[in-house]
C-alpha positions in Angstrom: 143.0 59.5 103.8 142.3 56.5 105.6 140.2 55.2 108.1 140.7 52.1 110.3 137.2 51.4 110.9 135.5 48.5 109.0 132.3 50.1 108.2 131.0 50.7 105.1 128.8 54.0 104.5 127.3 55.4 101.8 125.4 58.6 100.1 123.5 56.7 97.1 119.7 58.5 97.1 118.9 56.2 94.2 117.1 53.3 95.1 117.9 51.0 91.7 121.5 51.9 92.3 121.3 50.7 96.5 119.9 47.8 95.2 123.1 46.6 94.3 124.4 46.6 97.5 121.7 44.2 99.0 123.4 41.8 101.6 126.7 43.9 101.3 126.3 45.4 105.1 126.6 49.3 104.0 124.6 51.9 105.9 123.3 54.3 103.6 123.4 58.2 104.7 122.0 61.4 103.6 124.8 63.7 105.0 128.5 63.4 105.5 128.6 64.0 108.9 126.1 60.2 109.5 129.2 58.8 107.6 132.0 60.4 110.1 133.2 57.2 112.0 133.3 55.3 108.2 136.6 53.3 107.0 135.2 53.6 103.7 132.7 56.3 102.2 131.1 55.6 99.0 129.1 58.6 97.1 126.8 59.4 94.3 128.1 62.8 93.3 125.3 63.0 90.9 123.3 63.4 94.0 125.5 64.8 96.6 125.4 68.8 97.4 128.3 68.4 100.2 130.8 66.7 97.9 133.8 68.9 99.7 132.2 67.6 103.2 132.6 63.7 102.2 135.7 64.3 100.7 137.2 65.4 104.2 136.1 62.4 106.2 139.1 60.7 107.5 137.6 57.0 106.0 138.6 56.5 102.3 136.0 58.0 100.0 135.0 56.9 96.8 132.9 59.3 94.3 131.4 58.4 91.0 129.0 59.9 88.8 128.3 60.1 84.9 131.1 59.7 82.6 129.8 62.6 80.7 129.7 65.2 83.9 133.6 65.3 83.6 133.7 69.5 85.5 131.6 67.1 88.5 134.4 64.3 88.8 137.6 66.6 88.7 135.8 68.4 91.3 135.5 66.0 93.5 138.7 65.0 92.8 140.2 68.4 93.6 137.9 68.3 96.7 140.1 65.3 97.8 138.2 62.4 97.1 140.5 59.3 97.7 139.2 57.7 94.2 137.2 58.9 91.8 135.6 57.3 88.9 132.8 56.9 86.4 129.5 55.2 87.6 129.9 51.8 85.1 133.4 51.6 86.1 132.2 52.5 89.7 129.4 49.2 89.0 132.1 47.3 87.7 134.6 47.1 90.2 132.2 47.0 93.2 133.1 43.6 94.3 136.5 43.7 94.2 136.8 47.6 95.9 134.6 46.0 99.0 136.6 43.1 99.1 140.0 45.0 99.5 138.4 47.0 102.0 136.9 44.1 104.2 140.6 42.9 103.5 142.1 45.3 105.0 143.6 47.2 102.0 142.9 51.2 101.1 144.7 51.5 97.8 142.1 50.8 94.7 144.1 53.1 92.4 
């Protein structure tokens, strides 16, 4: 799925993890449906409790969580999440997965 909107929302209750977003320009939401209009959904599943909700936005949706919770991250894979990963690899390739969106691009295979 993929949106054509620019914005950037996300579902990321932990404050020391939003912290990394300061000056990024992402609205932070507590349900899926504040991240309808979205290009690009980014989510905690650690936190989440509507993972199947976020996954059917029509933006692209990203889910991460711990590495360790592996029966979380297949799930939100099956659920449909665009991209799935662990939350250091999720950390790690921040930059570059908001720069391919602001660039226009929705493949971050």
């Amino acid at each position: 799925m993929s949106g054509a909107s620019s914005e950037i929302a996300a579902h990321i209750p932990n404050l020391m993890d939003r912290s990394r977003f300061v000056g990024e320009g992402i609205r932070f939401v507590g349900a899926a449906r504040e991240a309808a209009a979205a290009g690009l959904v980014i989510v905690d599943l650690d936190r989440c409790h509507e993972t199947e909700a976020f996954a059917a936005l029509d933006g692209h949706t990203i889910g991460f969580g711990a590495h360790v919770d592996t029966q979380r991250l297949e799930a939100a894979e099956f659920a449909g999440f665009d991209d799935v990963m662990a939350r250091s690899a999720f950390f790690r390739r921040l930059p570059d997965l908001l720069a391919e969106h602001r660039a226009g691009g929705n493949e971050t295979g």
